[in-house]
C-alpha positions in Angstrom: -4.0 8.9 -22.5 -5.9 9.0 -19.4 -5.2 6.5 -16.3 -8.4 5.4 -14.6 -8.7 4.2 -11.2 -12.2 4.2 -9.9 -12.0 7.7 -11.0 -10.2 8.8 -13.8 -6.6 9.9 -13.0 -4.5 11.9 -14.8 -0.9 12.7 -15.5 0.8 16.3 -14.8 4.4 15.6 -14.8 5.9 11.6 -15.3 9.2 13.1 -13.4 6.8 13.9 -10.4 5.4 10.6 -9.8 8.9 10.0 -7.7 7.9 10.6 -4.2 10.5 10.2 -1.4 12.4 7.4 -4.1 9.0 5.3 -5.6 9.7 2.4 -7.0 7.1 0.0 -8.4 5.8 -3.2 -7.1 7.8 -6.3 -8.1 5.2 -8.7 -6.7 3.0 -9.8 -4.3 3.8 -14.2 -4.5 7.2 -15.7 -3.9 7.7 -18.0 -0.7 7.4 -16.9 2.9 7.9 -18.1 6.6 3.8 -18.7 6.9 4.0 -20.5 3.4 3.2 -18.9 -0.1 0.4 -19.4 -2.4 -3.3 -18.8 -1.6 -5.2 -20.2 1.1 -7.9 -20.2 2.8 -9.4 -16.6 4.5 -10.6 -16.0 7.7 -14.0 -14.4 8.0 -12.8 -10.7 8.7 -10.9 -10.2 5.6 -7.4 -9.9 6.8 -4.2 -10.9 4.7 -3.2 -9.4 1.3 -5.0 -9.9 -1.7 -4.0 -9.1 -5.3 -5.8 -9.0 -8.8 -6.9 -6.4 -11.0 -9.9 -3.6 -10.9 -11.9 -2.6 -14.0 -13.7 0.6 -14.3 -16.5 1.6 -15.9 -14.7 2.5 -19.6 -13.2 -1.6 -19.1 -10.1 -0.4 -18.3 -7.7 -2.4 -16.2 -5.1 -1.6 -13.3 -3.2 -4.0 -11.0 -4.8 -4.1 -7.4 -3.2 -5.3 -4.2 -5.1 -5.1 -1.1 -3.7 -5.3 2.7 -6.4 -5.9 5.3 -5.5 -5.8 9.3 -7.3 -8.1 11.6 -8.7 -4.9 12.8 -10.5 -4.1 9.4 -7.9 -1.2 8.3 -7.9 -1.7 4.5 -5.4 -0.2 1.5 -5.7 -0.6 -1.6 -2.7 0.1 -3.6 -2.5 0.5 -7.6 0.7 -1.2 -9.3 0.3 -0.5 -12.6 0.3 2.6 -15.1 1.7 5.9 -14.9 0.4 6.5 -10.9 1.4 3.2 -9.6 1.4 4.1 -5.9 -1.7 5.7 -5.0 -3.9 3.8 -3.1 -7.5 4.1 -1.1 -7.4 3.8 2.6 -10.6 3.3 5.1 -12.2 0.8 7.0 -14.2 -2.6 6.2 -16.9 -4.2 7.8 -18.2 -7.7 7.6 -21.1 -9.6 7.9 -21.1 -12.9 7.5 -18.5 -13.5 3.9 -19.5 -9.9 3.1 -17.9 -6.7 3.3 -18.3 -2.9 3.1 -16.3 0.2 3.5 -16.0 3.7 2.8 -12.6 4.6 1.3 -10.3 7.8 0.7 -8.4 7.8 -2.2 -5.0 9.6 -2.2 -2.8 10.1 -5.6 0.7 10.3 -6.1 3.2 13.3 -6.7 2.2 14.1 -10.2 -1.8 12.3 -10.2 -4.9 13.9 -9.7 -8.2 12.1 -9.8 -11.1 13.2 -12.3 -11.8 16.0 -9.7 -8.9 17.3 -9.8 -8.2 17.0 -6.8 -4.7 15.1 -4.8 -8.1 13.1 -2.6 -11.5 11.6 -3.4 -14.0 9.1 -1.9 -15.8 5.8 -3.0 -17.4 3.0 -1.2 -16.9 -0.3 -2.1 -18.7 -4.0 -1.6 -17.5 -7.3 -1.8 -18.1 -10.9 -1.1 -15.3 -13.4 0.0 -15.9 -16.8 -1.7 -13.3 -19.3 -0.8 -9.4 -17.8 -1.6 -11.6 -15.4 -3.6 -12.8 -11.5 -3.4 -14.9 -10.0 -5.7 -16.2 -6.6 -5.7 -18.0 -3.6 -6.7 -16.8 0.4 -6.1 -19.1 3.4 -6.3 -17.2 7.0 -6.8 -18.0 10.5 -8.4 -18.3 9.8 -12.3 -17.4 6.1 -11.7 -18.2 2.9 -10.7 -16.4 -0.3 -11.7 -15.4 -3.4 -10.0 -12.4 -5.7 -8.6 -11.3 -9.1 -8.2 -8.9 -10.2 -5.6 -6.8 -13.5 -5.1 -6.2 -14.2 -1.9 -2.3 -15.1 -0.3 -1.0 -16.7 3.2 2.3 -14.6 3.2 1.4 -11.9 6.2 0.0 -15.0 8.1 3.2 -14.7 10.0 3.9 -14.2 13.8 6.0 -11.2 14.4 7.9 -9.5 16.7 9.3 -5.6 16.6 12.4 -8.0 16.3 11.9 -9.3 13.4 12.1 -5.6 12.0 14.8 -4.5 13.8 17.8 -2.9 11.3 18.2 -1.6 8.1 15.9 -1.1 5.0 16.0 0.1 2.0 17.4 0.4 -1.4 19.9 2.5 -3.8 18.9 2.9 -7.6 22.0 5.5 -7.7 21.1 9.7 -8.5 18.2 10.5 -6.0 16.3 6.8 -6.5 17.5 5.9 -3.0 15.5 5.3 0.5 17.6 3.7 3.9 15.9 3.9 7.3 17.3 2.1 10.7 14.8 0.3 12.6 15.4 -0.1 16.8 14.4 -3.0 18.9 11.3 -0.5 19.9 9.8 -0.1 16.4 11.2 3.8 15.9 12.7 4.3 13.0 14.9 7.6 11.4 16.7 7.4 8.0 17.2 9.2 4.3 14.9 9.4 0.9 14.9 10.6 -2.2 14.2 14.8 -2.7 16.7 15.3 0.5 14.0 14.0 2.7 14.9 13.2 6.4 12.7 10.7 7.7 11.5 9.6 11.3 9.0 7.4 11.9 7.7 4.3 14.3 6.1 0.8 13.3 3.6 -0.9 16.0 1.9 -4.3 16.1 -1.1 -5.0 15.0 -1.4 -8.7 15.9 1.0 -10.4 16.4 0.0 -13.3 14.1 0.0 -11.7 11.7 2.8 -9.9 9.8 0.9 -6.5 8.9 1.4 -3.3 11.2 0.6 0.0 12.2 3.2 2.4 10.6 3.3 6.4 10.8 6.4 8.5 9.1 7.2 11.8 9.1 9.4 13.4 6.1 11.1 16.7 6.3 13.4 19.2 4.8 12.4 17.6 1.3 13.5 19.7 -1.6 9.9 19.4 -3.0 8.1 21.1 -0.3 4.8 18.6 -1.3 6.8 15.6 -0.2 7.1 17.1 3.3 5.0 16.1 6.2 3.4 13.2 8.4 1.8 10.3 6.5 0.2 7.2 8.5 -0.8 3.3 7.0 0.1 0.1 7.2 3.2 -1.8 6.8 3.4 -5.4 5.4 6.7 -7.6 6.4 7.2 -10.2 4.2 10.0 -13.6 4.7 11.4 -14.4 1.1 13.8 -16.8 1.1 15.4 -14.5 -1.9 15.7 -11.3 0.8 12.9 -10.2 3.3 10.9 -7.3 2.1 9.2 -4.4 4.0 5.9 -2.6 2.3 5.3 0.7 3.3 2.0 1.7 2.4 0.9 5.1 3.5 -0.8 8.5 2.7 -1.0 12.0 4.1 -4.3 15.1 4.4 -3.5 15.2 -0.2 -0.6 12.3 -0.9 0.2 9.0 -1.2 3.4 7.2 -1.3 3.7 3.2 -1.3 7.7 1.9 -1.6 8.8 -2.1 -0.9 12.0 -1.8 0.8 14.8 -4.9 1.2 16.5 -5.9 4.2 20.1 -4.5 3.9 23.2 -6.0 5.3 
């Protein structure tokens, strides 16, 4: 059966949704050093929401959404067979509402109902309270969202706080580890042989959400390889801080939560 998300996706190969050592989302709640729960939003959108999008056949997908204080936006699917890919642009407000035109990048494995790796929408929304309802608009689509907002990237950081290793082993080739320096560079290992390099900058810093670009190589599946750019989201668990990467390429996406290791 068909996955939908604003446009129709569909599956080529399960085994190829993998990319550089996926793994799914476990969640976006839990407690934090800013406090958990939801709150209140500040006019410009920025935090991470999550919630669910419906499209125009009523089907249903897990949404989380990460907005920087400079209205970079992501939008990251966490449920179904391309869990990962996510839409990437810009938003602009006026007054509690927003606007944006989006790219949308699939996983190893997806396609959109173009069939192509990329697509486009626009999307609207209005912020009421801790609350973001919306609408998109994309080829042979349209459908709309609803987003819960939560405090846990209203968090002062430091390139510190990052410094060290990330990452997890699931055992086979279900494995990612990169070393972060004081300085925000990065290098380190992922699934598919993939050497990684990479550096994490600042956004605010009051906020726990970043700048992140990464560079894989030498990957064994030749699509893996190559420079993708996004955000980052650090998040303080009492249970183990995580790190979200969230970032896409010219034709692929690849989203992975790592944990701090010791």
């Amino acid at each position: 059966m068909k996955q939908k998300v604003f446009i129709i996706f569909k599956s080529i190969s399960l085994a190829a949704i993998l990319i550089l050592g996926l793994i799914s989302i476990v969640g976006t709640g839990g407690s934090s050093g800013g406090g958990s729960g939801h709150g209140t939003v500040n006019v410009n959108a920025a935090g991470v929401w999550d919630g669910t999008l419906t499209d125009q056949s009523n089907q249903t997908s897990d949404l989380l959404g990460v907005i920087s204080t400079d209205g970079q936006l992501r939008f990251i699917i966490d449920s179904g067979i391309c869990a990962g890919s996510q839409y990437s642009g810009t938003v602009s407000m006026n007054g509690d509402t927003g606007s944006g035109n989006v790219t949308g990048y699939a996983i190893a494995g997806c396609v959109f109902g173009n069939g192509q790796t990329t697509t486009t929408a626009t999307i609207n929304f209005t912020i009421s309270g801790a609350n973001l309802p919306g609408t998109y608009t994309a080829p042979g689509d349209t459908g709309s969202y609803n987003l819960t907002y939560d405090s846990i990237a209203e968090v002062p950081i430091t390139l510190n706080d990052l410094q060290g290793s990330w990452g997890y082993n699931f055992g086979g080739n279900n494995f990612l580890t990169i070393n972060v320096s004081n300085n925000g560079s990065f290098s380190g290992v992922g699934g598919s042989g993939c050497n990684l390099s990479g550096q994490i900058s600042i956004i605010d810093p009051d906020w726990s959400i970043t700048n992140i670009s990464v560079t894989a190589s030498n990957c064994t599946d030749a699509i893996l390889n190559g420079t993708y750019s996004g955000l980052g989201l650090l998040e303080f668990d009492a249970g183990g801080d995580l790190f979200y990467l969230i970032v896409s390429k010219s034709n692929l996406s690849y989203f992975d939560i790592l944990g701090r290791l010791p």
